[in-house]
C-alpha positions as CSV (number, residue, x, y, z in Angstrom):
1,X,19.1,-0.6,-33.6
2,X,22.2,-1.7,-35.3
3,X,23.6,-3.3,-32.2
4,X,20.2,-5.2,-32.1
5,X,20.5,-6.6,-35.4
6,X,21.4,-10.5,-35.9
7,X,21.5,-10.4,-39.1
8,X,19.4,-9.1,-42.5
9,X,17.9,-11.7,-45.5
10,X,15.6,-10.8,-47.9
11,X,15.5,-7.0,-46.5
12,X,14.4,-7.8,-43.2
13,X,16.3,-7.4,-39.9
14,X,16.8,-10.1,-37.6
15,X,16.4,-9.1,-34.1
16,X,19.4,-10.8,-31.8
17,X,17.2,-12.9,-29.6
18,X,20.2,-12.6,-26.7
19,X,20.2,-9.0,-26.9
20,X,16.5,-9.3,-26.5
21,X,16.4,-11.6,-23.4
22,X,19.3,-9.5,-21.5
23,X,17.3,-6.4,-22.2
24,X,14.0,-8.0,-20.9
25,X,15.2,-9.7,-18.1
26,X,16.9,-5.8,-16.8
27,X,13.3,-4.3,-17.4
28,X,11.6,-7.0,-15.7
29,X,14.3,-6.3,-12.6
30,X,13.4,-2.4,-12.8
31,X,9.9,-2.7,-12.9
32,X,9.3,-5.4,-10.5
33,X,11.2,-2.8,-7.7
34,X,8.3,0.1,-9.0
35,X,5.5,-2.3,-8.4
36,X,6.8,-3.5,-5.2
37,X,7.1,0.2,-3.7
38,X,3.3,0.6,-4.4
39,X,3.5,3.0,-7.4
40,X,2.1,2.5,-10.9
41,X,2.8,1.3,-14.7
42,X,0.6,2.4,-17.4
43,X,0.5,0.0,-20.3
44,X,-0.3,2.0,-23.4
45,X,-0.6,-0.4,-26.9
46,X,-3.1,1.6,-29.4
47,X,-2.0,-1.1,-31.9
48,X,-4.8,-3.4,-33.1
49,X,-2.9,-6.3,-32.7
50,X,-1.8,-5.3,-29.1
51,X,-4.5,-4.1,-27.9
52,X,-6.6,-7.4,-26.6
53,X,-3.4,-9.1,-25.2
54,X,-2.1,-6.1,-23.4
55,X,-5.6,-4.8,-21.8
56,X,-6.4,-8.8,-20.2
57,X,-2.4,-8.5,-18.8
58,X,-2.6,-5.5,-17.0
59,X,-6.3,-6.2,-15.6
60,X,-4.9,-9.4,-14.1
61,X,-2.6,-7.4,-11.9
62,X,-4.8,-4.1,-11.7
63,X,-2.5,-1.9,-13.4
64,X,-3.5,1.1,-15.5
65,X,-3.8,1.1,-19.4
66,X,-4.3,2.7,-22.6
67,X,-5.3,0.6,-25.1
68,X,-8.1,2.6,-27.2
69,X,-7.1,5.9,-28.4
70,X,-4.1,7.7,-26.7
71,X,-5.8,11.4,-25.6
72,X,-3.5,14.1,-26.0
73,X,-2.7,15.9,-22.6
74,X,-3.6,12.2,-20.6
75,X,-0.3,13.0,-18.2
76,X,0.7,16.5,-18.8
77,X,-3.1,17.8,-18.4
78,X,-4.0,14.9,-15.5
79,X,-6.3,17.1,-13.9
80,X,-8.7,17.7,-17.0
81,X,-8.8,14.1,-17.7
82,X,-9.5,13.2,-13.6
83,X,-12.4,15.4,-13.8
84,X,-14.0,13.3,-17.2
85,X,-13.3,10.1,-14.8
86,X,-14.9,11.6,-12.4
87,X,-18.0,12.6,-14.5
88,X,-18.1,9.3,-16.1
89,X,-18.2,7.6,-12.6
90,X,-20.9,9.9,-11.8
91,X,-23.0,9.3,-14.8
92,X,-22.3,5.0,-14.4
93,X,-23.6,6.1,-10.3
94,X,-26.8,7.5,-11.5
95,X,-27.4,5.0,-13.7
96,X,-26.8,2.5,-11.5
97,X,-29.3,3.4,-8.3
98,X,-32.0,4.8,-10.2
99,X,-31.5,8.5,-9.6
100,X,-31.7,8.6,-13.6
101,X,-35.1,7.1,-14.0
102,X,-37.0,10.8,-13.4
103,X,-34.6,12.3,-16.8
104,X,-36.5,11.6,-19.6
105,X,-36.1,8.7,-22.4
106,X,-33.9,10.9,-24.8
107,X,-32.2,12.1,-21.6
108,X,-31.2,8.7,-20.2
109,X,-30.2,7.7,-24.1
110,X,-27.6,10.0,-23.8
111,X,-26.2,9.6,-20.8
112,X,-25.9,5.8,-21.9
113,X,-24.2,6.9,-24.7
114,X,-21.7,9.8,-23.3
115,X,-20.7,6.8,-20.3
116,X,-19.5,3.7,-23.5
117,X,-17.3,6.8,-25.2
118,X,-16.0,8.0,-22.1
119,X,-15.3,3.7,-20.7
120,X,-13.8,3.1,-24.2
121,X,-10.8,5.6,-24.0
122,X,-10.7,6.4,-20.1
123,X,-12.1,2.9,-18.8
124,X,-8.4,1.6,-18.1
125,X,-7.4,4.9,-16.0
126,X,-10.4,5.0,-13.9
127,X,-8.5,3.9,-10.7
128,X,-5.3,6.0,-11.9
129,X,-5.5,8.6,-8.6
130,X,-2.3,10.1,-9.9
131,X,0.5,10.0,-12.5
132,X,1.8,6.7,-13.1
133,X,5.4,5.8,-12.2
134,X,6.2,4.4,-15.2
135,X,4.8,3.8,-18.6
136,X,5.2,0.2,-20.9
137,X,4.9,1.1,-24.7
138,X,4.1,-1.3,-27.4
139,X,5.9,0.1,-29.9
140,X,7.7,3.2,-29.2
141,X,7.0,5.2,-32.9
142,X,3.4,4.6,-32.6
143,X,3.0,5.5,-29.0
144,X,5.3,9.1,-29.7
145,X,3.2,11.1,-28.3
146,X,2.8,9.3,-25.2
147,X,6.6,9.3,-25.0
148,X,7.3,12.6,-25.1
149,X,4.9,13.4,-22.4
150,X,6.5,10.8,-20.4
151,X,9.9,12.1,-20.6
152,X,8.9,15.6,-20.4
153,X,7.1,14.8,-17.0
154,X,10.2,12.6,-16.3
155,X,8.5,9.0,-15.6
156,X,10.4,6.1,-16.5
157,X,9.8,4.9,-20.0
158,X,9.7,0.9,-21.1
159,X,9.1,0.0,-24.5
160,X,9.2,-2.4,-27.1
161,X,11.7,-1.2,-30.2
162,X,11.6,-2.6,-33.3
163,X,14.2,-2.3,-35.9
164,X,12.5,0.5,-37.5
165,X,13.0,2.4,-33.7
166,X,15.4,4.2,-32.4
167,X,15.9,2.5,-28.6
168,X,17.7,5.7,-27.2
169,X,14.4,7.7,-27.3
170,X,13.1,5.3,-23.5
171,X,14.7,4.6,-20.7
172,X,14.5,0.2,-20.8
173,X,14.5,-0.4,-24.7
174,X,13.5,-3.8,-25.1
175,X,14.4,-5.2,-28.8
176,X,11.8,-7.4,-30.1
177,X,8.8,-7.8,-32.7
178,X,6.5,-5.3,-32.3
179,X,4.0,-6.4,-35.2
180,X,3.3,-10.2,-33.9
181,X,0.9,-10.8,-31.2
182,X,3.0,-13.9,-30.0
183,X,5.9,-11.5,-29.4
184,X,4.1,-8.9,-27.9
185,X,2.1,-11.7,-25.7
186,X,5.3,-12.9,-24.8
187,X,7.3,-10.1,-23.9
188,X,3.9,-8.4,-22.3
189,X,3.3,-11.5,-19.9
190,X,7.0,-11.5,-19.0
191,X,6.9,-8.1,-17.4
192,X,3.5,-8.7,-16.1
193,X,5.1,-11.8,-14.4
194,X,7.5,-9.6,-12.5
195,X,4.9,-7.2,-12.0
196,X,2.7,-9.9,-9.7
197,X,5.9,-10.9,-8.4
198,X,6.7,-7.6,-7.2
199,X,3.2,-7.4,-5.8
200,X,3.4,-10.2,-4.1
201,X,6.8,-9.7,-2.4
202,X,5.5,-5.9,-1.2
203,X,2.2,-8.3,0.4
204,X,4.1,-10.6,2.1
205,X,6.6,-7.6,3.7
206,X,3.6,-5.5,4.9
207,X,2.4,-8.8,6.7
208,X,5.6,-9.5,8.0
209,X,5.5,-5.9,9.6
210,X,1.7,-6.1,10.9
211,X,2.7,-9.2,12.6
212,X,6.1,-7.9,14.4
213,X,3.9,-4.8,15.7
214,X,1.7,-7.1,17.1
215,X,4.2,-9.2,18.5
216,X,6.0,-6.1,19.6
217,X,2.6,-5.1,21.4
218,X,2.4,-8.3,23.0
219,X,5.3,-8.3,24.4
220,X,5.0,-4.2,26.0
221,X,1.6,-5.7,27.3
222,X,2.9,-8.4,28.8
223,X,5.8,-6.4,30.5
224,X,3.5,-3.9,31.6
225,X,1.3,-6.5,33.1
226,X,4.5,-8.0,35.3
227,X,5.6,-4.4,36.2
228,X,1.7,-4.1,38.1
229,X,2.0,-7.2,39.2
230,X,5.1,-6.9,40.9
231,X,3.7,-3.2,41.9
232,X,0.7,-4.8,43.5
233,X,2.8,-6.8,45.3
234,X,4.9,-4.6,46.9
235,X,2.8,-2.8,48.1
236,X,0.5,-5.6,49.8
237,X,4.1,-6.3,51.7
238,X,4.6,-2.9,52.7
239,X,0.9,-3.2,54.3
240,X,1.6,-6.3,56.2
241,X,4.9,-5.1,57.8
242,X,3.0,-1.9,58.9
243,X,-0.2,-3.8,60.7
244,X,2.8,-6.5,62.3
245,X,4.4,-3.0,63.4
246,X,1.5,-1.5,65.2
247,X,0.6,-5.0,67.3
248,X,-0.4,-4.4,71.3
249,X,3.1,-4.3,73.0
250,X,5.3,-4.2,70.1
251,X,7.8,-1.4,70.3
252,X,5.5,1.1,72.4
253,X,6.3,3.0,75.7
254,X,5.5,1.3,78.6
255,X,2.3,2.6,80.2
256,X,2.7,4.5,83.2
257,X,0.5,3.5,86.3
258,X,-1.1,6.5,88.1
259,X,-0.6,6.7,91.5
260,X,-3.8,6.3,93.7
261,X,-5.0,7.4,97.5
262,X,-4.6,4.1,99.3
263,X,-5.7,3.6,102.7
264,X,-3.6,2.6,104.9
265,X,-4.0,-1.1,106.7
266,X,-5.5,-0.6,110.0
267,X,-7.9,2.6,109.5
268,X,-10.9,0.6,110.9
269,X,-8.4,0.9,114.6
270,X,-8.0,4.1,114.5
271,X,-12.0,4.9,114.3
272,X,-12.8,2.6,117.4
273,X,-9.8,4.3,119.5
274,X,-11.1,7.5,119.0
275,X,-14.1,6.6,120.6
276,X,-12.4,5.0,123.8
């Protein structure tokens, strides 16, 4: 953290506040590109003094957190902890429509009570389908165990690194206070600004798309509707010049006259000489 350091009095470090702003602003870059591609961050702050401000910041743009009790095995054992989401969501279901009202009193008790332990550590992952893309520590010595199963599953690591730290250990070391809830409310809201940014920007791109497909649509409809138009068309001309074509005397043979037995002028004559 030495490169970190402003200065020390009195035995305690002072963090360099341009270092600090450089190094947040690059997070804020990296992580708004993650949340605009659709994938995850998991805030994890087990700290008491981290814990309120970092669990409202990532409801607020529905992001997954850890802010009770880190369980070992929450990234590199996924599938064991999907299946207690799972069973908690079953148990809030049943207690929800009613299907719990034929278990007994001591029955439902428990039930109650198995769905606040199971909310209280795995409430913030409940809509965490799969691994996260990246995880935002609060304090990266506190949250070592959450590290190391980050970098041994290779996600992207942010964190907050106090002087007592070593910043090597994540990805985006980010040098600031790590004991003061107005530091960690500052830096925390910061990234959660990009995060809603990024959001936002991935929103308005997937709109931008919808509406060239339509337009794109439009237009192939519209073209297709000229095309049989102009179809239609030619053939209704084809089957006008046809019926002008056939017409009485137009381009036919002429009709031959058939040769009849005529009597010759003057047959009456020959009768009455006959008789003389």
């Amino acid at each position: 953290m030495l490169p970190y350091i402003f200065a020390e009095k009195k035995g305690i470090h002072i963090i360099d506040l341009n270092k600090t702003v450089d190094h947040l602003q690059e997070s804020a870059a990296a992580i708004k590109q993650i949340a605009k591609s659709g994938k995850k961050i998991m805030f994890v702050a087990t700290k008491k003094q981290a814990k309120e401000i970092v669990s409202e910041c990532a409801k607020r743009v529905n992001m997954p957190y850890a802010t009770e009790r880190w369980l070992g095995g929450m990234l590199t054992n996924f599938n064991t902890v999907r299946k207690s989401v799972k069973k908690m969501q079953s148990i809030e279901k049943m207690l929800a429509d009613g299907s719990a009202e034929s278990l007994t009193k001591k029955e439902r008790l428990t039930l109650s009570r198995d769905k606040e332990k199971m909310e209280k550590v795995l409430g913030g992952i409940a809509q965490l389908g799969r691994l996260p893309a990246a995880l935002f520590l609060v304090d990266i010595g506190h949250e070592h165990i959450a590290l190391s199963e980050a970098k041994r599953l290779g996600i992207t690591t942010f964190g907050m690194v106090d002087t007592n730290c070593d910043p090597n250990k994540v990805d985006f070391a980010i040098p600031a206070n790590d004991d003061a809830t107005k530091s960690i409310a500052i830096i925390t809201n910061y990234i959660i600004a990009a995060i809603a940014e990024g959001l936002t920007e991935r929103q308005a791109s997937k709109d931008e798309e919808e509406s060239d497909d339509s337009h794109n649509e439009n237009e192939t409809k519209a073209r297709r509707l000229e095309a049989e138009a102009q179809a239609e068309a030619a053939r209704g001309g084809r089957s006008r010049s046809g019926n002008t074509a056939g017409g009485p005397g137009a381009g036919g043979p002429p009709k031959r006259r058939v040769p009849g037995n005529r009597r010759p002028a003057g047959g009456g004559g020959n009768a009455g000489g006959g008789r003389g």
